[in-house]
C-alpha positions in Angstrom: -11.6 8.0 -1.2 -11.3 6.4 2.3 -8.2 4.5 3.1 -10.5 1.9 4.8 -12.3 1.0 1.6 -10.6 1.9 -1.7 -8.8 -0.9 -3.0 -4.8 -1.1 -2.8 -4.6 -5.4 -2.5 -1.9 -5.2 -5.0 1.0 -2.4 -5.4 3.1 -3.4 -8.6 6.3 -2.4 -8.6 7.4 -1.4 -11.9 10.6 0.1 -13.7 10.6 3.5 -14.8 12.8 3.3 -17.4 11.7 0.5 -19.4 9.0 1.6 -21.8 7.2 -2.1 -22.7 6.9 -2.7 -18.6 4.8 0.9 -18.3 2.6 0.4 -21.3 2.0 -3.5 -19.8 1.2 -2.1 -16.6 -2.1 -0.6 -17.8 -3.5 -3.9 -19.2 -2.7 -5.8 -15.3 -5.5 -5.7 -12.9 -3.5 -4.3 -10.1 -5.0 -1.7 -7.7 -1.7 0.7 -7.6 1.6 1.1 -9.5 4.8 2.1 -7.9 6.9 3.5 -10.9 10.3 2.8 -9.6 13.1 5.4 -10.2 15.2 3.4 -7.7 16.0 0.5 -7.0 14.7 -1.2 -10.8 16.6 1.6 -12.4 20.7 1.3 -13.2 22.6 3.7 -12.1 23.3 4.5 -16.1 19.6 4.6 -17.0 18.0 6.8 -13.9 18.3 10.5 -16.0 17.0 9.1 -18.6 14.1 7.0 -17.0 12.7 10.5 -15.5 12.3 11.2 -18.8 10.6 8.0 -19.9 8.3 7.7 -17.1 7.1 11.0 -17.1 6.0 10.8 -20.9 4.4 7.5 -20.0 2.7 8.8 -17.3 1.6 12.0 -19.4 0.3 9.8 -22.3 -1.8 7.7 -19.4 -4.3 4.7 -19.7 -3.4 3.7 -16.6 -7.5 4.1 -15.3 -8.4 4.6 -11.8 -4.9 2.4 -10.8 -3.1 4.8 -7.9 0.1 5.9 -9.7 2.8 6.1 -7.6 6.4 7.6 -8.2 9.3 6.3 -6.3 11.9 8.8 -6.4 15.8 7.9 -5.0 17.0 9.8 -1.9 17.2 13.1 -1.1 20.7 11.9 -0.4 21.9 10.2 -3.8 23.1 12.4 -6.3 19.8 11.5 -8.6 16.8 12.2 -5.4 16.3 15.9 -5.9 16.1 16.2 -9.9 14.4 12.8 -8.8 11.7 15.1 -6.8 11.9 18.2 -8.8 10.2 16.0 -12.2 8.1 14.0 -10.3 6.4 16.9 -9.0 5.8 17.9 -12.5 4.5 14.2 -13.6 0.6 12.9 -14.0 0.9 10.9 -10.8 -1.2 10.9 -7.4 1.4 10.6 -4.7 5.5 10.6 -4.4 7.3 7.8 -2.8 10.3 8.5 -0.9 12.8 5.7 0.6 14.3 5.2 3.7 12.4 7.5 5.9 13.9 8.0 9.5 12.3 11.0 10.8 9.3 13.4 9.6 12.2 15.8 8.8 13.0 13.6 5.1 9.6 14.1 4.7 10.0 17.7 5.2 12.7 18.1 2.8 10.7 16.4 0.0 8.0 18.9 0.2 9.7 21.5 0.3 10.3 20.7 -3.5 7.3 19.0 -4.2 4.4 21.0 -2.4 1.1 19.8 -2.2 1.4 16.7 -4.0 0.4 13.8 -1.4 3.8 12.0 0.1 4.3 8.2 0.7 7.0 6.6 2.9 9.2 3.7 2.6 9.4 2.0 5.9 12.8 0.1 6.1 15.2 1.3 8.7 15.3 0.6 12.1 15.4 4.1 12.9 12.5 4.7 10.9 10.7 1.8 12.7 11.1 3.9 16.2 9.6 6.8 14.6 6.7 5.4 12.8 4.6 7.6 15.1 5.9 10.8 13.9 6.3 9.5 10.3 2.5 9.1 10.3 1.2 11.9 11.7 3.1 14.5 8.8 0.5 16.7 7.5 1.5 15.5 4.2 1.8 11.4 4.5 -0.8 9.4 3.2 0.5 6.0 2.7 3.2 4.4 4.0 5.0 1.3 2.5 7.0 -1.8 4.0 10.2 -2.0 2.9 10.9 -5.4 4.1 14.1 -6.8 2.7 16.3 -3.9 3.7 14.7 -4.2 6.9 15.7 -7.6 7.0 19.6 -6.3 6.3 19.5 -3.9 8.8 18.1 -6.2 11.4 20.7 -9.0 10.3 18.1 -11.6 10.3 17.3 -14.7 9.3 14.5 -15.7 6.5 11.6 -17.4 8.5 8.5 -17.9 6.3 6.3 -16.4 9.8 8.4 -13.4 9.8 9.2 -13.1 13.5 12.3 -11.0 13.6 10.4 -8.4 11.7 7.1 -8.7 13.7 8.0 -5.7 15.8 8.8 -3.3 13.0 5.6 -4.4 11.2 3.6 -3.6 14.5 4.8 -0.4 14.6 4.2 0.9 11.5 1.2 -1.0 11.4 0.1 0.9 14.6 1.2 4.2 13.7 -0.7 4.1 10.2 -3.8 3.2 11.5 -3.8 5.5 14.1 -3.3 7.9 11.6 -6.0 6.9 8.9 -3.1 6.1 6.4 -3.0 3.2 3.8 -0.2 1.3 4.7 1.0 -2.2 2.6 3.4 -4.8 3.4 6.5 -5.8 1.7 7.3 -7.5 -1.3 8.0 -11.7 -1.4 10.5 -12.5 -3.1 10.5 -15.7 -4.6 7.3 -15.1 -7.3 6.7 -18.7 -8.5 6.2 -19.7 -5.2 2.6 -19.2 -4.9 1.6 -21.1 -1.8 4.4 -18.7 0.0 3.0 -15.6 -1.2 -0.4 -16.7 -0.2 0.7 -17.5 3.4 2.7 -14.3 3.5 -0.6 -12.4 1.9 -2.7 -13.9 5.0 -0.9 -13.3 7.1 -0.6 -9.5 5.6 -4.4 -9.3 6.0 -4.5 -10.9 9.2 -2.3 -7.7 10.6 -3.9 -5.6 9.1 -2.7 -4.4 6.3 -4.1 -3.3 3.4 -2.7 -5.0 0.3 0.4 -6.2 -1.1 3.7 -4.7 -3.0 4.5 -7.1 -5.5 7.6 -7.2 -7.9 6.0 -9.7 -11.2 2.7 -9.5 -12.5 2.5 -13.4 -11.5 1.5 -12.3 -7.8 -1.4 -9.8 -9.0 -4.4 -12.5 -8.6 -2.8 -13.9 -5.1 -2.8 -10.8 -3.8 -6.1 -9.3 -4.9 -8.0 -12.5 -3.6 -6.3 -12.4 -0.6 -6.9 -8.7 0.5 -10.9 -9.1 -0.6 -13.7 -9.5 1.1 -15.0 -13.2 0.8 -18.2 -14.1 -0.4 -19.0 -15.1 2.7 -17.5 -12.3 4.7 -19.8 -10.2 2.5 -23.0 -12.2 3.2 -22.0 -12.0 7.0 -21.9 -8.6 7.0 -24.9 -7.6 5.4 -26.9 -10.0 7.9 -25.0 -8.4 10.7 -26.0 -4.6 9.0 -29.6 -6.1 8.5 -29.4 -7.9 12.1 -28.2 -4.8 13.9 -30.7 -2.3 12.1 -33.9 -4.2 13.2 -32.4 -4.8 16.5 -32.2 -0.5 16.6 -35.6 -0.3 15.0 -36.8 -2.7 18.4 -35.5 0.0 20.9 -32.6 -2.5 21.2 -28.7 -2.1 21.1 -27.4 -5.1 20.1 -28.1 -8.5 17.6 -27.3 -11.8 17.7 -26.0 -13.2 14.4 -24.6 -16.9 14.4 -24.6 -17.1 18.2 -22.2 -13.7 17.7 -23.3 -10.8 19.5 -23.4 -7.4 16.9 -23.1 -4.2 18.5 -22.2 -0.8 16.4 -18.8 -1.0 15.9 -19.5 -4.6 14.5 -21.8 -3.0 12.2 -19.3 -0.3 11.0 -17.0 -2.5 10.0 -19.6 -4.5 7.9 -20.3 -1.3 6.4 -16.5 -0.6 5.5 -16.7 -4.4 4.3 -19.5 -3.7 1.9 -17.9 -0.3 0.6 -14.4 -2.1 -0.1 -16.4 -4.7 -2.0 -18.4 -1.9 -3.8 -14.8 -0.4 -4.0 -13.4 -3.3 -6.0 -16.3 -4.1 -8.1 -16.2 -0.4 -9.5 -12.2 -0.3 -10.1 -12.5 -4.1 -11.8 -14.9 -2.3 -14.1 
């Protein structure tokens, strides 16, 4: 499916070695799942949660939700058994950390082959070569790993985000010049919901295309705020109706609400209406 239109508003993070947290994850309405070898896995519990995760995985439920495996780093003692079972798991894409250069990405699929890659945005390094991150033949999503960005940048929490605003750009750029799927980072304090809603428009605003999200509590913030509103739907399809009358008159352009609609106005109603579609099919 597209990148513009399928549905990735919320990205769950969840642990892969704790067997009640996998078998909850099929009942939440989330769009994707990042299993989590990682950074939710102790350093005690990460051979066996390979082991856990991939019988989850193979037992499935988990519907149309994009599973995602996040492996450790080719680097760590754990990243290439990490990659090596992964490759051999029930999941649509692998997530590796800390990407700097297209060159991790390299090493990964040299183990993993053809299964589709995703790449954890989160260095400052890997913010200068978002470019060449995005345009691997292998890449299709990359994910914002915000608060090691944060470290690395030695900043300051600001609820507008400034201090990362040029890293988010970048990557930002760099996916969509690419067609990738790209999501912004998690927020961090989960019972604040007026934050997380702020941070999620502000998400959508950019231009990104969902969420990553660490509690189930943020799933319905998230999915309202990365869907077309009802009125955003109803403006498009009078600005697709609009448009195709104005063709049907010899004419290239409409006027809807005192807004002129030329084509690329009309293509992204059309994506607006196939994302809606999108979501309808996967809440079924």
């Amino acid at each position: 499916m597209d990148p513009r239109t399928r549905p990735y508003r919320s990205v769950l993070y969840i642990p892969g070695s704790k067997p009640r947290a996998l078998e909850k994850a099929k009942t939440l309405p989330v769009d994707a799942v990042i299993f989590d070898l990682e950074d939710a896995v102790s350093v005690d519990e990460k051979p066996n949660a390979r082991a856990t995760l991939a019988q989850a995985l193979e037992a499935g439920g988990f519907g149309a939700r994009m599973k995602i495996v996040r492996i450790n780093g080719l680097d760590t003692v754990w990243g290439r058994d990490d990659a090596i079972a992964a490759a051999r798991m029930n999941c649509d894409a692998i997530l590796l950390p800390k990407v700097n250069a297209p060159a991790d990405l390299d090493a990964l699929a040299e183990i993993t082959g053809d299964i589709p890659l995703w790449a954890m945005m989160e260095t400052p390094r890997g913010m200068l070569n978002a470019a060449a991150i995005a345009a691997h033949p292998k890449l299709q999503g990359m994910v914002m790993g915000t608060n090691d960005l944060a470290k690395e940048l030695q900043t300051r929490f600001r609820p507008d985000r400034l201090p990362m605003m040029a890293g988010l750009g970048l990557c930002l750029l760099a996916a969509k010049a690419e067609g990738l799927v790209i999501v912004d980072g998690v927020y961090n304090a989960f019972k604040d919901v007026e934050g997380l809603a702020a941070e999620c428009a502000q998400g959508r605003d950019m231009g990104f295309d969902g969420k990553t999200l660490i509690h189930p509590a943020q799933v319905e913030v998230a999915n309202a705020a990365f869907a077309p509103t009802e009125r955003e739907i109803e403006t498009a399809r009078r600005q697709i109706a609009a448009f195709e009358e104005a063709q049907a008159a010899g004419q290239g352009v409409a006027v809807v609400d005192g807004r002129i609609v030329e084509n690329l106005h009309a293509a992204t109603a059309r994506e607006i209406l196939a994302k809606a579609d999108a979501i309808a099919a996967l809440s079924a």
